[in-house]
C-alpha positions as CSV (number, residue, x, y, z in Angstrom):
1,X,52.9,120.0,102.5
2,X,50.5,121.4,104.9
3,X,51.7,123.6,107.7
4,X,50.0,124.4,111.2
5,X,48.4,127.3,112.4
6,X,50.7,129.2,114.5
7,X,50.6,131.9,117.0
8,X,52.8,134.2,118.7
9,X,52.4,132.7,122.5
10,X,55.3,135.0,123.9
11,X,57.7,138.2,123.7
12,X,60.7,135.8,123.6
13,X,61.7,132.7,122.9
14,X,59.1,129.4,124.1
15,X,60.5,127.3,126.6
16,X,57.9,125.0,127.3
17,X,54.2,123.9,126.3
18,X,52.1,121.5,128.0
19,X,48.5,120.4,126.8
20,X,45.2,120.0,129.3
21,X,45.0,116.2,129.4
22,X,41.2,116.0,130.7
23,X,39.6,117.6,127.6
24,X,42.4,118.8,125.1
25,X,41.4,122.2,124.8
26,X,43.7,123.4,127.8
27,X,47.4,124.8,126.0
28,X,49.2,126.5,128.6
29,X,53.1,127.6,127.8
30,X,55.9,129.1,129.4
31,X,59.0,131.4,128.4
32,X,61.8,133.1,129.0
33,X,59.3,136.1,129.4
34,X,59.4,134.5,132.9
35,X,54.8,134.6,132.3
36,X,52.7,131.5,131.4
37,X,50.3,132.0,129.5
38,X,46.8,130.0,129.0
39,X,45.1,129.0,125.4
40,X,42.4,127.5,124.2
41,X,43.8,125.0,121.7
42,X,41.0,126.0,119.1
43,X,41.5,129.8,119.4
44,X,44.4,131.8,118.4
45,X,43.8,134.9,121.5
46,X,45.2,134.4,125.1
47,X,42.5,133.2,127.9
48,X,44.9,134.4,130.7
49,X,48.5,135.6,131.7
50,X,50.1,134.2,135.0
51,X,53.1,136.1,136.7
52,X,55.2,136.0,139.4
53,X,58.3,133.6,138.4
54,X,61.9,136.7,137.8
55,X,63.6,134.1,135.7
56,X,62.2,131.8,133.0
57,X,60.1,129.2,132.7
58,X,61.9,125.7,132.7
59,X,58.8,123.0,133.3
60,X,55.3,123.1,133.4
61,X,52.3,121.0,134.4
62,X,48.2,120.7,134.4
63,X,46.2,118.8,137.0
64,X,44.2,116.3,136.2
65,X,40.7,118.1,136.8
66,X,42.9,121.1,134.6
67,X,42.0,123.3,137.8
68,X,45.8,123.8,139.1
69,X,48.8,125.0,136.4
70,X,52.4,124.4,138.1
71,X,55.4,126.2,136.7
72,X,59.3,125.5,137.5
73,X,61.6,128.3,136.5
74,X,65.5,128.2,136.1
75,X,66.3,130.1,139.5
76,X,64.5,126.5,140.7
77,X,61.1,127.9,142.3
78,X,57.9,126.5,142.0
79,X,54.7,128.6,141.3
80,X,50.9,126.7,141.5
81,X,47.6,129.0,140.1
82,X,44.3,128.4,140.7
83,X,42.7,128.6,137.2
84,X,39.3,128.9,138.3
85,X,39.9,131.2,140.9
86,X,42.5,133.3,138.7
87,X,44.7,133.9,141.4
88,X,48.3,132.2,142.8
89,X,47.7,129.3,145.0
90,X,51.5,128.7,146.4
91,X,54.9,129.0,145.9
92,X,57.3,126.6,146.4
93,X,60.8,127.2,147.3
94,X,63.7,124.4,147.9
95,X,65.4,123.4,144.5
96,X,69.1,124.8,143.8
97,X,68.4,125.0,139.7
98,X,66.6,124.6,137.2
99,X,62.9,122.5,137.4
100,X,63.1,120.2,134.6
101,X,60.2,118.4,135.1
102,X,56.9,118.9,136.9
103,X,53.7,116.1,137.8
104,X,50.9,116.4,139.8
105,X,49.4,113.4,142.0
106,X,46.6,112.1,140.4
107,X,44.3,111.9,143.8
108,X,45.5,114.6,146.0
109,X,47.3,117.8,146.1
110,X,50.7,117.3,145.6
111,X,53.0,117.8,143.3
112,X,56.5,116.1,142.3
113,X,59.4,118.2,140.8
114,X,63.1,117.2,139.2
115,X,65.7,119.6,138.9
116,X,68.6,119.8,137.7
117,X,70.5,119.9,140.9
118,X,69.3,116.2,140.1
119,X,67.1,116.0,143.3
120,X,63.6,115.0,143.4
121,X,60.4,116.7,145.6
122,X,57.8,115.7,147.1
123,X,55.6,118.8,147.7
124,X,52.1,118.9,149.6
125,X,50.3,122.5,147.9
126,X,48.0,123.1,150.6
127,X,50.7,122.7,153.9
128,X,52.9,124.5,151.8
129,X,56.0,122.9,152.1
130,X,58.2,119.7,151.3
131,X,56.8,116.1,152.9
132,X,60.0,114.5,151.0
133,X,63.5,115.0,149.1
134,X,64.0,111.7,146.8
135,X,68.1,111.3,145.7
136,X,69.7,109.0,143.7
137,X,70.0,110.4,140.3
138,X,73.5,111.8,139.3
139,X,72.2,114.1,136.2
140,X,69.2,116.2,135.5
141,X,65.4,114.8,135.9
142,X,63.8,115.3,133.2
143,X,60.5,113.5,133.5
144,X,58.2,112.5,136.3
145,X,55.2,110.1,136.1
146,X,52.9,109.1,139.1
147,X,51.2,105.9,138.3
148,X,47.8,106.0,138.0
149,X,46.7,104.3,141.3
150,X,49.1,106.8,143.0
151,X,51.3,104.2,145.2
152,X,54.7,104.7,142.9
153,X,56.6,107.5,140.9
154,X,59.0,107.0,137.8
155,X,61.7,109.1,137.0
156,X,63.9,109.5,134.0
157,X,66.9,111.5,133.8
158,X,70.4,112.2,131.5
159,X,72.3,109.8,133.6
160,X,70.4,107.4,131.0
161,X,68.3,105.3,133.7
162,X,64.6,105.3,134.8
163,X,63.9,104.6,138.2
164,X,60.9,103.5,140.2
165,X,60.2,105.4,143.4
166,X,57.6,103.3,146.1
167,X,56.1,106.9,147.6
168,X,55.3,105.7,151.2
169,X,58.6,103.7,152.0
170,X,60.8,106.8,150.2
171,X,63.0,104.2,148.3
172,X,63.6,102.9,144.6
173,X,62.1,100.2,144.4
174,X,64.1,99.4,140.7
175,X,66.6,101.2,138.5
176,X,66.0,100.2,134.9
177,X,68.7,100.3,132.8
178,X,69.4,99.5,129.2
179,X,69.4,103.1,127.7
180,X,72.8,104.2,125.8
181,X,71.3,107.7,126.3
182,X,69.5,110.1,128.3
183,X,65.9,109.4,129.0
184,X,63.9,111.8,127.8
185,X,60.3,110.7,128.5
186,X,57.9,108.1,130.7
187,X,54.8,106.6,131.1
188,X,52.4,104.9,132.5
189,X,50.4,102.2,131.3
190,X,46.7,103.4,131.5
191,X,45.6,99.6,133.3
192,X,48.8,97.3,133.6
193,X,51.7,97.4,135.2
194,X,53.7,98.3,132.6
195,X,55.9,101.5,131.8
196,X,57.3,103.2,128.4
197,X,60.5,105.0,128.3
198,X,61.5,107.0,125.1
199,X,65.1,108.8,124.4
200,X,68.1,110.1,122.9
201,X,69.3,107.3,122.3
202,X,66.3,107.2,119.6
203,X,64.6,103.7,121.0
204,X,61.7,103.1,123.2
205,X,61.7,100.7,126.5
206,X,58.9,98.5,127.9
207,X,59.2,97.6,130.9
208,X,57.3,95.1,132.9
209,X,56.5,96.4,136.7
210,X,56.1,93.1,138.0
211,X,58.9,91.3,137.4
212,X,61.1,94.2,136.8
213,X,62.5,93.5,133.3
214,X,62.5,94.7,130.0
215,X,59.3,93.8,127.7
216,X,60.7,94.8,124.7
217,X,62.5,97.3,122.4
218,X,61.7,99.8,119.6
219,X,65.0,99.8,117.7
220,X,66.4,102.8,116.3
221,X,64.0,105.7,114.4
222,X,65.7,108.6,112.4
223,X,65.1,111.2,115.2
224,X,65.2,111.0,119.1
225,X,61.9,110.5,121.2
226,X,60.5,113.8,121.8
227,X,57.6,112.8,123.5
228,X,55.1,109.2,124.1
229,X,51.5,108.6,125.2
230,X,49.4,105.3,126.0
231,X,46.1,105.1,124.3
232,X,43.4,105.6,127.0
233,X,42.3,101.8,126.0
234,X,45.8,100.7,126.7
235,X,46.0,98.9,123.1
236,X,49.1,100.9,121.7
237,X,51.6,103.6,122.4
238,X,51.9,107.4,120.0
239,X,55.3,108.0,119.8
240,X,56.1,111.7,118.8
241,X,59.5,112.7,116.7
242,X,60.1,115.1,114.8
243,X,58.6,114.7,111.3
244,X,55.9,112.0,112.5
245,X,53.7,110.3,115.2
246,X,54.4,106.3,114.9
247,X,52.1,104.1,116.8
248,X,53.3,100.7,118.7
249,X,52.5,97.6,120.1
250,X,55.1,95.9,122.7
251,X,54.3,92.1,122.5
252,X,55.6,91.2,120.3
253,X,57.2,94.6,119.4
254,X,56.0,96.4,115.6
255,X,55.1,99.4,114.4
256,X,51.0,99.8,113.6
257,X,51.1,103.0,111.7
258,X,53.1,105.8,110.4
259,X,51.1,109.8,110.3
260,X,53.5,112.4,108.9
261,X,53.7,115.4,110.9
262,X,55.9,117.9,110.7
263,X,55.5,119.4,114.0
264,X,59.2,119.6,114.7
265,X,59.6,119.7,118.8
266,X,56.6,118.8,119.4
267,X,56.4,119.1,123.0
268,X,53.2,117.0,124.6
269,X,50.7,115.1,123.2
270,X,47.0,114.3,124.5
271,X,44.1,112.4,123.3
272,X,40.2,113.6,123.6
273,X,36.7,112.7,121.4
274,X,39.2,109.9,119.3
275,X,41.7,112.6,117.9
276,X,45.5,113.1,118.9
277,X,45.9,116.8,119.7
278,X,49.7,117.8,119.7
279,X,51.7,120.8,120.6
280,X,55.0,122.3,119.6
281,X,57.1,125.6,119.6
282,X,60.0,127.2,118.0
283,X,61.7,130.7,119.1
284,X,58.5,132.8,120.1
285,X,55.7,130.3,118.3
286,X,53.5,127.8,119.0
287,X,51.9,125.1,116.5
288,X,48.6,123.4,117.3
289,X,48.2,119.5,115.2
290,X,45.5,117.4,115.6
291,X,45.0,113.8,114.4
292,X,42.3,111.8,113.5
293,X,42.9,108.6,115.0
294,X,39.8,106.5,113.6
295,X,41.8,107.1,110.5
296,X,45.3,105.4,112.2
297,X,46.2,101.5,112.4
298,X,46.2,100.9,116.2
299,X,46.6,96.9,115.9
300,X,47.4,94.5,113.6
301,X,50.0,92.1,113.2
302,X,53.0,93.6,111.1
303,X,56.7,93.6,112.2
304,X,58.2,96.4,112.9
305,X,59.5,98.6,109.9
306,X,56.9,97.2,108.0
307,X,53.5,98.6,106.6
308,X,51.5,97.4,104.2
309,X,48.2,99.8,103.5
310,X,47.1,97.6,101.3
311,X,46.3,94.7,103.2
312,X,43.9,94.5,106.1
313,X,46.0,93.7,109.5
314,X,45.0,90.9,111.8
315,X,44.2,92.2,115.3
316,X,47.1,90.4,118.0
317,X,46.6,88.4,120.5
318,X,45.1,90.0,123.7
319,X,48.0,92.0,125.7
320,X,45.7,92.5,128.6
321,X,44.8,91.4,132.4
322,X,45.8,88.1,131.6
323,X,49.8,88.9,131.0
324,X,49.9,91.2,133.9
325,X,48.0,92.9,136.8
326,X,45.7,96.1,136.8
327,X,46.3,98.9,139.1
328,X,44.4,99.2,142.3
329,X,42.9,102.4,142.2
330,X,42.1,103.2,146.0
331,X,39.3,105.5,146.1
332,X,40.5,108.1,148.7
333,X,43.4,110.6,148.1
334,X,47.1,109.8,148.4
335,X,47.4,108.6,151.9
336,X,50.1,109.7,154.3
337,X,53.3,108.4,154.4
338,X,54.5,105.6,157.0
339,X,56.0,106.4,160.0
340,X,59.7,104.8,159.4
341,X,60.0,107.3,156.0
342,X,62.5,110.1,156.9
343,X,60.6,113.5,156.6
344,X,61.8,116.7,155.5
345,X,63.0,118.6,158.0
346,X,61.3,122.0,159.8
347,X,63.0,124.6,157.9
348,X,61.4,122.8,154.7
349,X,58.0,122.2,155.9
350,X,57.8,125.4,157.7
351,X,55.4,128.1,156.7
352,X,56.7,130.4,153.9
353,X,59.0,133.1,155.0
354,X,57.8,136.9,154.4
355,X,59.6,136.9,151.1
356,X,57.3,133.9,150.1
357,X,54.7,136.0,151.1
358,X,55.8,139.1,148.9
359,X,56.2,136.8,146.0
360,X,52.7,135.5,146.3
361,X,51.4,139.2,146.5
362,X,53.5,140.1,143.3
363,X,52.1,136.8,141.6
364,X,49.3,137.9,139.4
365,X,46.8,136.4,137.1
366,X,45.3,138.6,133.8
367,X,42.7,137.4,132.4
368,X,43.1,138.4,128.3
369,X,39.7,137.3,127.2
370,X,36.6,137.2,130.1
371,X,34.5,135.3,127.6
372,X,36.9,132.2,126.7
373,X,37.9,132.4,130.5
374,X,34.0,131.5,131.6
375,X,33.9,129.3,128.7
376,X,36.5,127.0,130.2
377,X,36.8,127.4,133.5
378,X,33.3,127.1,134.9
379,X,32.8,127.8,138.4
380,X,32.3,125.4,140.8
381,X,29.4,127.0,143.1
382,X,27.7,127.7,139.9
383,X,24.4,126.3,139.5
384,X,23.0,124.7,135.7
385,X,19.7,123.8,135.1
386,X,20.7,122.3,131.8
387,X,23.1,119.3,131.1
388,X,27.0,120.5,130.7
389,X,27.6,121.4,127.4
390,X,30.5,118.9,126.1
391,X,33.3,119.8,124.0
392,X,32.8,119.0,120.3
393,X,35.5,117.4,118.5
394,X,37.3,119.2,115.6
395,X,36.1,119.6,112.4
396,X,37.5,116.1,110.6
397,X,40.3,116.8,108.2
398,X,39.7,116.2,104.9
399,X,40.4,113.7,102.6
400,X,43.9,113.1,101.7
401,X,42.7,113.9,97.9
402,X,41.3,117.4,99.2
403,X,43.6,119.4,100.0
404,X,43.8,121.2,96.6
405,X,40.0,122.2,97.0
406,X,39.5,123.0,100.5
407,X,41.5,125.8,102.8
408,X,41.3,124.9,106.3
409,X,39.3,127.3,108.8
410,X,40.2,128.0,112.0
411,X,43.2,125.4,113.1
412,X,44.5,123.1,110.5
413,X,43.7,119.8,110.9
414,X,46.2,117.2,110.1
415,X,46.3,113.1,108.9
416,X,48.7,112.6,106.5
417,X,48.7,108.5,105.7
418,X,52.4,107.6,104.8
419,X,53.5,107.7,100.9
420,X,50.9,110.0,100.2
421,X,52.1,113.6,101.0
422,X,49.4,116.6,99.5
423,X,50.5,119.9,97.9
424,X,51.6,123.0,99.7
425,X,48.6,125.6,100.4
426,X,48.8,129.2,101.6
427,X,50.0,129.7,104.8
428,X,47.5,130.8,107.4
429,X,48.5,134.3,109.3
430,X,49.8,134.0,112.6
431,X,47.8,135.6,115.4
432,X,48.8,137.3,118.6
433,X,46.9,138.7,121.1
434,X,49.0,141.9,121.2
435,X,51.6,142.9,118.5
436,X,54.9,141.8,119.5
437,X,58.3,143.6,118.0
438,X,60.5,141.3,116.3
439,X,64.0,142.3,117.4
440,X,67.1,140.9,115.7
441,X,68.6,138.0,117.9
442,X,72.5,138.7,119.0
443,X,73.2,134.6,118.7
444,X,72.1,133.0,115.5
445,X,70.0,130.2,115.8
446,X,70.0,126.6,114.0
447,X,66.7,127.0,112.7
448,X,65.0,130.0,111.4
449,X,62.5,130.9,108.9
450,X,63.9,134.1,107.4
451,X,67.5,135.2,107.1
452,X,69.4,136.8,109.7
453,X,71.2,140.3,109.2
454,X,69.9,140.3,105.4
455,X,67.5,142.8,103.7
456,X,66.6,142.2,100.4
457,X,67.3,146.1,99.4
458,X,70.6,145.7,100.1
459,X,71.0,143.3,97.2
460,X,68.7,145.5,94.8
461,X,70.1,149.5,93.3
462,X,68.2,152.4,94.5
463,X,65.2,153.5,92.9
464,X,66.6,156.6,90.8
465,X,63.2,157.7,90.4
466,X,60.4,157.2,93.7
467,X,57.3,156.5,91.0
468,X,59.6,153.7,89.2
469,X,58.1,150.3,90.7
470,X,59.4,147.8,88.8
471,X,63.4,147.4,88.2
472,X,64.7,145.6,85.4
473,X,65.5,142.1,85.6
474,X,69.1,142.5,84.3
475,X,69.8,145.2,86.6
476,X,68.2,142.6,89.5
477,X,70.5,140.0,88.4
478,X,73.7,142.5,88.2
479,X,73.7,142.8,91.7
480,X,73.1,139.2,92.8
481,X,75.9,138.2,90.8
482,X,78.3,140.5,92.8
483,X,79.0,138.3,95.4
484,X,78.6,134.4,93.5
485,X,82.1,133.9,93.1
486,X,83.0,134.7,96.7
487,X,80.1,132.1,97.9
488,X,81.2,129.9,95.4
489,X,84.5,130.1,96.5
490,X,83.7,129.6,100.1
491,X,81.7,126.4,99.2
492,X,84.5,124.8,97.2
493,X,87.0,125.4,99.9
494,X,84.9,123.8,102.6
495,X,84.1,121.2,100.4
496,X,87.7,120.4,99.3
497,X,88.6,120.4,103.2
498,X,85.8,117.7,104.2
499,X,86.7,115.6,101.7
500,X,90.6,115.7,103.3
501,X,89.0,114.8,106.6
502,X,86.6,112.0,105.2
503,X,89.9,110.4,103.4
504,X,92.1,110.8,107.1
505,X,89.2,109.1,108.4
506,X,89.1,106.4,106.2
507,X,93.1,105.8,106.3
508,X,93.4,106.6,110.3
509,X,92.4,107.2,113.7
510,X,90.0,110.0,114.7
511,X,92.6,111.5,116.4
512,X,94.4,112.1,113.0
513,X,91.2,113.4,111.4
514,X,90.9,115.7,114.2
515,X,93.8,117.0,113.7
516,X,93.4,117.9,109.5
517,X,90.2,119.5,110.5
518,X,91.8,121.4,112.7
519,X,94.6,122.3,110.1
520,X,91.9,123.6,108.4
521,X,91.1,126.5,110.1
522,X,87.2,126.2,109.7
523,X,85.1,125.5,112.2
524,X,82.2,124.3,110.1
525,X,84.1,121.4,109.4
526,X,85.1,121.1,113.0
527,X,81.5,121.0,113.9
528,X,80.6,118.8,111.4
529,X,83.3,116.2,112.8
530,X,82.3,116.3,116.2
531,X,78.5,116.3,115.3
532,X,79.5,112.5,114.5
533,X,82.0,111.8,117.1
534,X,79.4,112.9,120.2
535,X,76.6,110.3,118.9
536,X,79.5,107.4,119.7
537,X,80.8,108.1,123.4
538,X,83.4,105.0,123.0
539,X,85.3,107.0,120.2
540,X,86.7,109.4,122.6
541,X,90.4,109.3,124.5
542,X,92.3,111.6,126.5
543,X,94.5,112.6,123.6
544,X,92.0,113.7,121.6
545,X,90.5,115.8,124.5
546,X,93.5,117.4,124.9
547,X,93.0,118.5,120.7
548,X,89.2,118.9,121.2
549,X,89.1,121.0,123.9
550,X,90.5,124.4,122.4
551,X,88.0,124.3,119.8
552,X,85.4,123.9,122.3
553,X,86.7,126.6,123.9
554,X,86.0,128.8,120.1
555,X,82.7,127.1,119.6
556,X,81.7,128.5,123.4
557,X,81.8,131.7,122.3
558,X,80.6,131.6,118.6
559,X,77.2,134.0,117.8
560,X,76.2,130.4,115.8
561,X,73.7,128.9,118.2
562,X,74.2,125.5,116.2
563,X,78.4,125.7,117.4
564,X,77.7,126.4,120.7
565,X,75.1,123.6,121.0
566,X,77.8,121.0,119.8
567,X,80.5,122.7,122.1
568,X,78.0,122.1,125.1
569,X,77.6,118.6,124.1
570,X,81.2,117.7,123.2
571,X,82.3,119.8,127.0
572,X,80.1,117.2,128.6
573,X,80.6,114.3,127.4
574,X,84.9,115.0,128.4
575,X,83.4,116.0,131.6
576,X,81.9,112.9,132.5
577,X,84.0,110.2,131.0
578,X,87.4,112.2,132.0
579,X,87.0,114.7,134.6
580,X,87.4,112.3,137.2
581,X,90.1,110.5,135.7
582,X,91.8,113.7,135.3
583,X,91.5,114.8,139.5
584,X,92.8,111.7,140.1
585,X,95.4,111.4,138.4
586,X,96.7,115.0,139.2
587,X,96.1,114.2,143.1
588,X,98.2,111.1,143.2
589,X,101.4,110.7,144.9
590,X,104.3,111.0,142.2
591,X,105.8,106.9,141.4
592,X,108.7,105.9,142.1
593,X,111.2,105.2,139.3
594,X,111.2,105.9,135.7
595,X,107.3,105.4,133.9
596,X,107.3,106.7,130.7
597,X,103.5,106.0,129.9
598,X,102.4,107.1,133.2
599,X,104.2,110.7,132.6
600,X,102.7,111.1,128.9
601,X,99.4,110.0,131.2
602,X,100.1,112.8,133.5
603,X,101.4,115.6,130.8
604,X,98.0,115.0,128.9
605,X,96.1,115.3,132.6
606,X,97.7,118.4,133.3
607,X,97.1,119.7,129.5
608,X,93.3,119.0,130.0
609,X,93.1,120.1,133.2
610,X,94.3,124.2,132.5
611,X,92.4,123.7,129.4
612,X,89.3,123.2,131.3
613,X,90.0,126.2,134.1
614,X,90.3,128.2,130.9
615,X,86.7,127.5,129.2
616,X,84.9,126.8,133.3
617,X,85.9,131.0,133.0
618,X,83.9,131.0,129.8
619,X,80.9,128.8,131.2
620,X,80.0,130.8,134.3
621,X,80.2,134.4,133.1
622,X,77.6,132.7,130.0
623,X,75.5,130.7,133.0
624,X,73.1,133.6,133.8
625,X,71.6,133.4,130.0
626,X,67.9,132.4,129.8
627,X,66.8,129.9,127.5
628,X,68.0,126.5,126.2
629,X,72.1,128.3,126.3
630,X,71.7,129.4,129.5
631,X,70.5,125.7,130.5
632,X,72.9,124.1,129.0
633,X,75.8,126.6,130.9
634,X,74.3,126.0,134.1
635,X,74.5,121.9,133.8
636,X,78.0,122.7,132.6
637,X,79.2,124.9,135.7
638,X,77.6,122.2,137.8
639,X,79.6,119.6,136.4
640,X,83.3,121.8,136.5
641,X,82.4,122.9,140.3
642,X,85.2,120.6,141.1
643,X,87.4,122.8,139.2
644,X,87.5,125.4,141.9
């Protein structure tokens, strides 16, 4: 199976990538380095670094002409550069955490920011401060879309609904709900009025913006939505998961085509000279895919789930103007806001402050390579006798027969048609721009290349004598066998103990199987039961938060990254289904006479409740982490503030 080319973007972990959208060739990324830095998607070297943020990155954003990069960092300030100028152009204080999501205006200079304090802003760049403060959310914002004639802005956010925001009255105009999970992604139509919504909940929404209903649905995949994109044409949708790009049509809704990528979170996806360029990281890497679309089924009539590569497919009927309206593209910039909105007030539309000042002069921009700098960012004063040169497409990928005979130069290019899956090559080197020390994480993650804490000398005998390079292979062999019957051992337990579980399950409630895995004192298996119970919110009560909640309180503070990610997700889903239930229950007025089920009601309340002052302890001493575990602390110290 082919594999990208990667390269080493950052000293730490990658927190977020976004790709130019105007020619494809723009990468910029973000981590918890607290710098972005910008690539040329075609180069492995670093064009330029951009500092200034003191916490890490959260969110970031190209503009449409790719001549402003906005970044959102987790202490919830805003930072907009001037590419072409290589300096900082402004910086943007009001958010009380983290920026999840970042958009600029598509005819003027502003820009449109979610947070997790679940607030959205309006920002102008060049008066420096906030025209207007959008609230109505109750989770995170995690996307942002302005439509393309400017006059509207959708939002999508964890509290599993995508709402439509009319700019100059400062009102939703419609909340769209339908979602059983948090909305992850949303988009535009290129020409109708017509928006896409992809999520967790591993389905993708059309919804039509005239009548305010829902189009259709794209059922179930294998992985959630990571990421979805409208064919400049309008004539399908590229749908990004994890191990593939799918392509769809909405009326009626199918699926057109299948490309296997393993690009794993990919991250944002663009489309220039008819190839898909996409963009993912993991820990301190970036991957760079690119997909040949005159090679991909963008129409046809088969039903979803179904492809047949063996017959031609029958182009649909015509899902254009005549089904719905166009966007009236107005061609001034966004125009200002009518009188009866309510405007921000002084203290957030004054001018920055002194510190603003300070962090401007601190904010810096290093350029890492002068000649790929004047490559792609051309000045605008300068003066060409000669047509602009335009950006060649990609060398086309070969063949799905060729991969045996050709290596691929430069970055790998890859279409791989479904069923037909070529033969692992030689994996490129990854390049850096400066050689970066790999230092040995203190939290394990959930997905690594290499093994943590294990050197392979440590399993081989000393070299007696420093000439001898070769050992013997039954000497080799001696020493791996040491420890296969502890391992073995280990395996056979775990096993016998899920297999106890799986037959409690089948016999009894999940509070019963909750309990045996429990009993069993391993909290693999623990994991491995609630990994199933948080993908089916109905399946929880308050008596088996009240058995839960202690071994959330373990998983918190494993080193596996993979138990605290299913602590964080189990903690949250108790906090919003029960929390409330639990504060009210504790501040009502004690009944009169004897209620039996009311006290076992109130003994589990009370349970819970110093269960949860226990781990809210836990949560905010782990809140000021960076990356995706500090996050994920933060949104959980928001969501116990009622606990003090």
């Amino acid at each position: 199976k082919a594999t990208p080319k990667e390269i080493v973007a950052h000293s730490s972990n990658v927190s977020s990538l976004v790709l130019g959208k105007k020619s494809g060739r723009l990468l910029a990324t973000g981590g918890d380095d607290c710098r972005v830095n910008v690539w040329s998607v075609n180069k492995p070297n670093c064009v330029m670094s951009l500092s200034g943020h003191t916490t890490p990155i959260e969110s970031l954003q190209i503009s449409a002409k790719e001549e402003l990069i906005v970044a959102g960092s987790q202490s919830g300030s805003i930072r907009v550069w001037d590419l072409e100028a290589a300096k900082i152009l402004r910086t943007l204080l009001g958010h009380k955490a983290n920026i999840c999501s970042l958009d600029f205006h598509p005819y003027g200079s502003f820009v449109a920011s979610g947070s997790l304090d679940t607030d959205i802003k309006l920002w102008d760049v060049r008066r420096k401060g906030c025209i207007f403060k959008y609230k109505s959310h109750t989770q995170a914002v995690r996307c942002l879309r302005f439509s393309p004639d400017g006059k509207w802005l959708a939002s999508a956010a964890d509290d599993h609904t995508v709402k439509l925001w009319d700019l100059t009255a400062g009102k939703v105009m419609f909340e769209f709900t339908g979602h059983s999970g948090p909305v992850n992604v949303v988009e535009f139509h290129p020409s109708e009025y017509l928006l896409a919504s992809g999520s967790s909940d591993r389905t993708i929404r059309f919804w039509d913006l005239e009548k305010f209903h829902v189009v259709s649905c794209i059922e179930e995949e294998a992985t959630p939505v990571r990421c979805v994109l409208f064919n400049p044409d309008g004539c399908c949708l590229y749908g990004g998961y994890q191990d593939s790009l799918r392509v769809y049509g909405w009326e009626p809704e199918r699926c057109f085509d299948v490309v296997l990528v393993n690009w794993g979170k990919v991250a944002d996806l663009a489309i220039c000279n008819n190839q898909l360029i996409g963009g993912s990281f993991a820990q301190s890497t970036v991957s760079s895919f690119v997909v040949d679309l005159s090679r991909v089924t963008k129409s046809g009539s088969v039903p979803h789930g179904l492809l047949r590569n063996d017959e031609p497919l029958a182009q649909p009927t015509p899902t254009g103007s005549s089904l719905r309206r166009s966007y009236d593209r107005p061609s001034t910039s966004c125009s200002k806001p009518q009188s009866r909105v309510k405007h921000s007030s002084e203290s957030e539309r004054r001018s920055p402050s002194s510190e603003e000042e300070r962090d401007e002069k601190e904010s810096k921009a290093e350029i890492q390579n002068p000649e790929d700098y004047k490559e792609i960012f051309q000045p605008k004063n300068a003066i060409s006798r000669t047509p602009p040169r335009m950006n060649e497409p990609f060398p086309a990928p070969p063949e799905d027969g060729e991969f045996e005979n050709n290596s691929l130069v430069g970055m790998e290019l890859i279409v791989l048609k479904t069923g037909r899956v070529p033969e692992p090559f030689q994996r490129p080197p990854i390049a850096s721009s400066t050689p970066l020390p790999r230092a040995e994480p203190s939290v394990i993650p959930a997905a690594r290349n290499e093994p943590i804490g294990l050197k392979a000398s440590d399993f081989l005998p000393a070299l007696k004598n420093q000439s001898q390079t070769e050992l013997v292979d039954e000497e080799i062999m001696s020493q791996i066998r040491k420890g296969h019957k502890t391992v073995c051992m280990v395996l056979t337990s775990r096993h016998k103990n899920l297999d106890t579980v799986r037959a409690v399950w089948s016999t009894s409630d999940i509070k019963n199987s909750v309990d045996s895995a429990v009993a069993t004192n391993d909290l693999s298996v623990v994991v491995d039961l609630l990994n199933i119970v948080n993908q089916t919110a109905s399946l929880w009560k308050l008596d088996l938060c009240t058995v839960v909640l202690p071994q959330i309180e373990k998983l918190l503070q494993s080193k596996y990254e993979s138990y605290v990610q299913t602590g964080c997700t189990s903690l949250k889903l108790i906090l919003q289904r029960f929390l409330p239930l639990i504060t009210d229950i504790l501040a009502a007025p004690p009944s009169v006479g004897v209620d039996i089920t009311r006290e076992e009601r109130l003994h589990k309340c009370r349970l819970c409740y110093k269960q949860l002052k226990n781990i809210s302890n836990i949560v905010k001493n782990k809140s000021g982490l960076s990356g995706r575990h500090g996050s994920a602390f933060r949104e959980l110290h928001l969501l116990m503030a009622v606990l003090e």
